[in-house]
N, C-alpha and C positions, 0 to 999 in steps of 0.2 A: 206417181204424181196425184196431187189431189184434186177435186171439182169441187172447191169451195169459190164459186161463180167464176170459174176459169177450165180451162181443157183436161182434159183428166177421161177419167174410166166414166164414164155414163150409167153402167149396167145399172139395177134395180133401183134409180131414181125417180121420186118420183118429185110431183111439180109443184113449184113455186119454193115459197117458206117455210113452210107445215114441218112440225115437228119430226117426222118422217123420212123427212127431202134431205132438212138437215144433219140428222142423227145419219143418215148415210155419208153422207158427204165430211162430219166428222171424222165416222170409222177410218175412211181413207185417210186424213189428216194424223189421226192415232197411229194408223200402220205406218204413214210414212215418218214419225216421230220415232215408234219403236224402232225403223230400221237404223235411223241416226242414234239412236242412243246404245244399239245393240255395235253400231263401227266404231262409235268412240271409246264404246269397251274395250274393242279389241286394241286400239293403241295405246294400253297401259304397258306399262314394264313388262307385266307376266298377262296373259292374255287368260282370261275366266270365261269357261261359261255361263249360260243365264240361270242354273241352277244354283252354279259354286256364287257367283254373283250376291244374288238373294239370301243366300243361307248367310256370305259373311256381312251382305249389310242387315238382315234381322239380327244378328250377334252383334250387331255394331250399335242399333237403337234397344237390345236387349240384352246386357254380358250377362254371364253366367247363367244363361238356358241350359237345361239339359236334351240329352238327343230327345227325349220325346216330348218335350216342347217345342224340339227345333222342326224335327218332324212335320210335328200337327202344324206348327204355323206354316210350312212349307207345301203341305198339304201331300207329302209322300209318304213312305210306309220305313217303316224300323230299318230294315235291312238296306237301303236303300239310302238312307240319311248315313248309317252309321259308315258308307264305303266313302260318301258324299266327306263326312268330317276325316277320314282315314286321308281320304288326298288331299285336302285343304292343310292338315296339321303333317302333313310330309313335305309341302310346298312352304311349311314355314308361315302359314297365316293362321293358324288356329293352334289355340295349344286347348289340353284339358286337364283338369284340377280335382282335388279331391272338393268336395261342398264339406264347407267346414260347419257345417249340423249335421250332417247322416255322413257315413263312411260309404253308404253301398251307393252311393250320387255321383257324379261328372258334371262338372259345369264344364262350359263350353265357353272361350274368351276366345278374341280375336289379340294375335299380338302385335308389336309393335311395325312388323313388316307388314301385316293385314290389314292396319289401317292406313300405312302409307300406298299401298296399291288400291284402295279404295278411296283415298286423297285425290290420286292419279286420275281415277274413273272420274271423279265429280269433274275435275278439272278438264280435264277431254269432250265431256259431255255438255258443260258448259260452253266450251270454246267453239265446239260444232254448233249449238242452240245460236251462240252467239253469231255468226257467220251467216245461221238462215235468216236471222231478225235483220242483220244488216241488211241483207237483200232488197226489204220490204218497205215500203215508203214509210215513213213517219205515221202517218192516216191510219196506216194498216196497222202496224204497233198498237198503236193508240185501241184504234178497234178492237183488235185480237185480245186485249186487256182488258178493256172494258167488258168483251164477250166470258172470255173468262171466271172474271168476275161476278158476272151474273149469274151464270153456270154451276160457279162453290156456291154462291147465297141461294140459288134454288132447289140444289142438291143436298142442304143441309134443312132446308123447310118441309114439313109435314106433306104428303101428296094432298093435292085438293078431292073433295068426294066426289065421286059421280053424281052426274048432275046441279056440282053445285057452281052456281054462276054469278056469284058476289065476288069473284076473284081468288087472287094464291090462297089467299089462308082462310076466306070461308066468310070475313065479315060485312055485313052490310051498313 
């Protein structure tokens, strides 16, 4: 559970609002996110792990990588991706290709079974999200959206300098 001003784990909180207090009280909100998004995984047709997961949804927003693109975006090592694609395209979700500009190349595509179990996930994922939002009063919706929100806009802006107190972006 999480302590975004309700009962939860307490441990290294610290007080009031301060960027600190909250960035913890986040993290709990993230874990308990990940754990819903990691059960709604599992109730697709064929059940992935959070490796096979990620690998087919980077081939999903990337067709035709090769393993050592796939790799490096995955952030594992060669031997390791290439067993990672040996069991995906044995389960029938990945197939691989010649690259039709070099002969010595593999691209790597999701087929038409590997998108529709990652159809599955989205939709699972959703349904659960959808579920916790119900729970929460309109107010808090609203809130949690707005918070959000501010959160992308201030996550995509420049950090402020130290010491400078003209505001986010510096101007006076």
């Amino acid at each position: 559970m999480t302590d975004l001003d309700g009962p939860g784990d307490h441990r290294a909180r610290g007080r009031g609002d301060g960027p600190e207090a909250v960035a913890a009280q986040i993290a709990d909100a993230v874990e308990s996110l990940t754990a819903l998004w990691a059960i709604a995984a599992q109730e697709a047709s064929l059940r992935l792990s959070p490796h096979q997961l990620r690998a087919l949804r980077t081939l999903q927003a990337t067709p035709g990588l090769n393993l050592t693109s796939l790799a490096d975006r995955l952030d594992i090592g060669m031997p390791t991706a290439s067993r990672l694609c040996d069991r995906l395209a044995a389960a029938g979700l990945l197939e691989r290709a010649p690259h039709p500009g070099t002969r010595r190349e593999v691209q790597l595509r999701l087929t038409a079974h590997g998108h529709h179990v990652l159809g599955e996930v989205a939709v699972s994922r959703a349904q659960a999200l959808t579920t916790a939002l119900e729970a929460m009063a309109p107010a808090e919706r609203a809130a949690l959206r707005r918070g959000l929100r501010g959160f992308l806009s201030a996550r995509h802006r420049p950090a402020p300098r130290r010491g400078d107190t003209d505001g986010p972006r510096g101007h006076g």
